[in-house]
C-alpha positions in Angstrom: -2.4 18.3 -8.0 0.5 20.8 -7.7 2.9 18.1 -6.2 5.6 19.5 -7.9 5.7 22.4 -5.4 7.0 20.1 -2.2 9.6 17.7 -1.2 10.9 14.5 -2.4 11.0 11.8 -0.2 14.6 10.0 0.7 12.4 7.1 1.2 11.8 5.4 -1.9 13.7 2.2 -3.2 13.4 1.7 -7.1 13.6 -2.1 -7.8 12.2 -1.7 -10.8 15.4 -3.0 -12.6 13.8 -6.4 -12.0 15.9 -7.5 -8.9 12.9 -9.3 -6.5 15.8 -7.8 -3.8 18.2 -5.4 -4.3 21.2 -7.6 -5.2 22.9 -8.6 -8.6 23.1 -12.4 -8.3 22.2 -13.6 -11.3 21.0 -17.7 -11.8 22.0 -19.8 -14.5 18.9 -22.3 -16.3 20.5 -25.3 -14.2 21.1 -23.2 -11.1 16.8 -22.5 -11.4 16.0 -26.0 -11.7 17.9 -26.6 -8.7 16.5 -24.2 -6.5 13.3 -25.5 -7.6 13.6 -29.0 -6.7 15.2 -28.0 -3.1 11.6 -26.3 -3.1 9.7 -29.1 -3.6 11.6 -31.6 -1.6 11.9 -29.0 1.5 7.9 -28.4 0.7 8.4 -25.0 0.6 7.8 -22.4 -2.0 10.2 -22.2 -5.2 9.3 -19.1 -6.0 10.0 -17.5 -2.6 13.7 -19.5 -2.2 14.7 -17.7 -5.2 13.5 -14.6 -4.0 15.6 -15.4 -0.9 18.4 -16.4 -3.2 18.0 -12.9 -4.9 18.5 -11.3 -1.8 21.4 -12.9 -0.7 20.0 -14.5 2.2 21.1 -18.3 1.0 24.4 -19.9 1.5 25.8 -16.7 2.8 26.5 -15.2 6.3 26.8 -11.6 5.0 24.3 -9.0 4.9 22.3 -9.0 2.3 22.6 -6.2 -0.4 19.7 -3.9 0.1 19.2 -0.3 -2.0 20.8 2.6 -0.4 17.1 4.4 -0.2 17.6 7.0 -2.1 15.3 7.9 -5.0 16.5 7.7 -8.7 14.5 10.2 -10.1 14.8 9.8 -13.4 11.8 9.7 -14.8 8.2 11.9 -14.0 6.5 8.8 -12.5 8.9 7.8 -10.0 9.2 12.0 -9.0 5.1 12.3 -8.5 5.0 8.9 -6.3 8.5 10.7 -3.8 6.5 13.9 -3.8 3.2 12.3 -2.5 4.8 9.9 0.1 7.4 13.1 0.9 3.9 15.2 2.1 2.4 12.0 3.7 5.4 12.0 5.8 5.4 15.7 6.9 1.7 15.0 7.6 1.8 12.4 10.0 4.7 13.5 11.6 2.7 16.7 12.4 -0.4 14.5 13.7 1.8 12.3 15.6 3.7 15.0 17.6 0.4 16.3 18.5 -0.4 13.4 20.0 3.0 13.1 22.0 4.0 10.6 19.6 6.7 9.8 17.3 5.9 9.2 13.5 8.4 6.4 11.8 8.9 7.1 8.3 8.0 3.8 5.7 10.2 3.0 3.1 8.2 2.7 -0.6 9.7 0.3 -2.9 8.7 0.6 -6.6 8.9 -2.8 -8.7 7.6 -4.1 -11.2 6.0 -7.4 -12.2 7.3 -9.3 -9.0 9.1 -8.2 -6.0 10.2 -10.3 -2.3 9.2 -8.7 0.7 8.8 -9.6 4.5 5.7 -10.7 3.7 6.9 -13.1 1.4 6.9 -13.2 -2.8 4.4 -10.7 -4.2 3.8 -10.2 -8.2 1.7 -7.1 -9.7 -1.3 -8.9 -9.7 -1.2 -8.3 -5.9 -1.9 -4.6 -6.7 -0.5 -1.8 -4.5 0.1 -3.2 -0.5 1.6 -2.8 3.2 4.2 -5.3 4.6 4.2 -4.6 8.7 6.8 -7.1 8.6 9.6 -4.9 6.5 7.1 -1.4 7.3 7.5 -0.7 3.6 4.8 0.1 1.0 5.1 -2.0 -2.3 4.1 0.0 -5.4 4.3 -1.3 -9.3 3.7 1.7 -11.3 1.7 -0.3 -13.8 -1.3 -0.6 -11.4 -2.1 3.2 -12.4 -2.7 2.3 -15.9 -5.1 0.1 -14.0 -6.4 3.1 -12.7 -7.2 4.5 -16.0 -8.4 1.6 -17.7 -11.0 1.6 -14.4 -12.7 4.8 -15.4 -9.9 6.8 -12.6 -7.8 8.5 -13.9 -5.3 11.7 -12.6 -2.9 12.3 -10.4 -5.3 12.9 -7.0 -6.5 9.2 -7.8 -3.1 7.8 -8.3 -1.7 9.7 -4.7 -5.1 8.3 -3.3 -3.8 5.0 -3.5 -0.1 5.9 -2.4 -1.7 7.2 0.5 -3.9 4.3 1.3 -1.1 2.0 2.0 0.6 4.6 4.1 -2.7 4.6 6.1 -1.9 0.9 7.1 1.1 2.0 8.1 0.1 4.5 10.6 -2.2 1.5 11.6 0.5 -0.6 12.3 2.5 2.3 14.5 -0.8 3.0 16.3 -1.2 -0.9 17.2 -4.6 -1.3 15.5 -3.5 -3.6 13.1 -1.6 -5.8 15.7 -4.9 -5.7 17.6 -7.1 -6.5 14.6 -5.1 -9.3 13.9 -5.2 -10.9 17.2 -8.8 -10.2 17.7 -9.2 -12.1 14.1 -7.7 -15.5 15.7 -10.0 -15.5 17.9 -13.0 -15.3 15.4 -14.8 -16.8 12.6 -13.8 -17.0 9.0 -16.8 -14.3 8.0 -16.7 -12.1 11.2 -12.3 -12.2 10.1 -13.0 -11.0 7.1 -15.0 -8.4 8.1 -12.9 -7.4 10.6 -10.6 -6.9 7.6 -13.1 -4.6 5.0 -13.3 -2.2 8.4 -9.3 -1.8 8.1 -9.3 -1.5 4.8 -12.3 1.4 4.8 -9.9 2.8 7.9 -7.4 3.4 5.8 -9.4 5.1 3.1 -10.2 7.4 5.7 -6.5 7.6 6.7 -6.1 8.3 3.3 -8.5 11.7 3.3 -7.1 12.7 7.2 -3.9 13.3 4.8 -5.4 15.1 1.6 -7.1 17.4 4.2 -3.8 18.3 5.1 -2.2 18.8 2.1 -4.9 20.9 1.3 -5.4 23.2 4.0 -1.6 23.4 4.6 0.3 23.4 1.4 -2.5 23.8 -1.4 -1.7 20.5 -2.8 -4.8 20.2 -4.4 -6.8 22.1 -7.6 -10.5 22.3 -8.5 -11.7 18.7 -9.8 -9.0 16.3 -7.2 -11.5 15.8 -4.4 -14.0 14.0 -7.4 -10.8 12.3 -8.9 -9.8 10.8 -5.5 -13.8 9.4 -4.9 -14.1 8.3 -8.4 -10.9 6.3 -7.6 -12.4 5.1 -4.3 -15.6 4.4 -6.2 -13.8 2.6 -9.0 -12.1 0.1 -6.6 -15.0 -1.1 -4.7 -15.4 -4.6 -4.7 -19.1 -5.0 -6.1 -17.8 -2.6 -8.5 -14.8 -5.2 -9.5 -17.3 -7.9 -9.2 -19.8 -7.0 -11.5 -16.9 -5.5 -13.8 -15.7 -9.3 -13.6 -19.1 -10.6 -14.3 -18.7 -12.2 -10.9 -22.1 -12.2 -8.0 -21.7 -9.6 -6.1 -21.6 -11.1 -1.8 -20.5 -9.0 0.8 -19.5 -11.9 2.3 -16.6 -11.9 -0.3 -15.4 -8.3 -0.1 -11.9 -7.2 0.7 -11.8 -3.4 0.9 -15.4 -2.7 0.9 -18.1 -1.7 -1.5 -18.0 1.8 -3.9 -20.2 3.1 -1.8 -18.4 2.4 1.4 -15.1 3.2 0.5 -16.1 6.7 -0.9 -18.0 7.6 2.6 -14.6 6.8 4.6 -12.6 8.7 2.3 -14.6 11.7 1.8 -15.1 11.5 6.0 -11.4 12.0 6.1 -11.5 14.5 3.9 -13.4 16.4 5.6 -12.9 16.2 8.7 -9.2 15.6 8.6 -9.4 13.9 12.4 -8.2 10.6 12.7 -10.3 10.0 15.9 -13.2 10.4 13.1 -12.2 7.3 11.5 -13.1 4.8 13.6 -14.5 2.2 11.2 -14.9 -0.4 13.7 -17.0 2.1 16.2 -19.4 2.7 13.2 -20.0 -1.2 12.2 -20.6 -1.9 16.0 -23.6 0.3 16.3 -25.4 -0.6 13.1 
């Protein structure tokens, strides 16, 4: 990708200093045992009271100390990640003003190993994800080593996934995922789940309405991305991560949907680069 040709994004927080929030309070051994036993006599979670403790947000009335939004860039990693997110943002604030909309811009925060959000205490193992409660996409850098050790490597694969989670963020602004959500209350365990593979493939095909873009408009892309970004789709299906995990392979278990259906969404995207085309739900309800 020639990402180094655009913008960088004002809209990336780098927590990867280790702070779950932002702030510098700092905890003593004694002060941790505390907290936890408050947890467990409260019944609530230990690990997210410190997180709240991180942030400020116990035993104090102030604000709590948040980063100022503004990207460090001091390193290549944390550069490519503002670049792609910068040209996600001038690409759905072109779609949205076609559509008489306004596009709000997500905040990305970079961690790494654990991280609090509005959506409550997340560590790496979580992978790459969305918080509609904070509209911010959490990002630990290490999950692209992930990548490679997957058989997906590059750069195309890595904005792939950047650009994934920014798909459930135009989601969220377009009220599908509010709708989803209600609609899965109302439903069965399985036919929740489901519901939640066809958000997930959505957003793969979110994902390719903005490579389109960056191709045809600012010539993001070189010969060889396009396969990069469907091996990467490919790579992360679940019967693929099953059967890598020596697990049985059930749909009924699936998350973001299979290889096959994930690279069918994205490429769709892709090629099409119209998000009315992406209507995952449409598709499911006529097989």
């Amino acid at each position: 990708m020639l990402w180094k040709k655009g913008r960088q994004s004002d809209n990336v927080e780098d927590r990867r200093d280790g702070s779950l929030g932002g702030s510098s309070i700092k905890l003593s051994g004694g002060m941790l045992v505390v907290v936890m036993l408050i947890g467990v006599v409260l019944g609530e979670n230990p690990l997210e009271l410190l997180a709240l403790l991180s942030q400020g947000s116990i035993g104090s009335s102030s604000t709590p100390v948040v980063s100022s939004g503004q990207t460090p860039v001091t390193d290549e990693s944390a550069r490519f990640v503002s670049a792609i997110l910068a040209d996600t943002e001038d690409t759905w604030t072109a779609i949205f003003t076609r559509r008489g909309m306004q596009y709000q811009m997500p905040k990305l925060v970079l961690f790494s190993d654990q991280v609090s959000s509005a959506c409550g205490y997340n560590s790496a193992a979580t992978g790459p994800f969305y918080c509609p409660g904070d509209r911010k996409v959490y990002l630990d850098l290490g999950f692209f080593r992930e990548l490679d050790q997957l058989g997906a490597p590059g750069d195309f694969a890595q904005a792939y996934v950047i650009s994934h989670e920014v798909g459930h963020h135009v989601q969220n602004l377009l009220g599908i995922s509010g709708k989803v959500n209600a609609l899965q209350s109302r439903t069965s365990a399985a036919q929740a789940n489901a519901l939640s593979v066809l958000l997930e493939l959505q957003a793969d095909c979110f994902a390719g309405v903005w490579a389109h873009y960056a191709d045809k408009y600012r010539s993001l892309l070189e010969p060889g991305d396009v396969n990069e970004g469907l091996r990467a789709a490919s790579a992360i299906g679940d019967d693929r991560l099953l059967k890598r995990a020596g697990r049985r392979i059930s749909p009924e278990s699936f998350t973001h949907g299979s290889s096959e259906q994930r690279t069918f969404w994205l490429r769709k995207g892709m090629e099409s680069g119209d998000i009315a085309k992406c209507d995952t739900f449409s598709a499911a309800a006529k097989k």
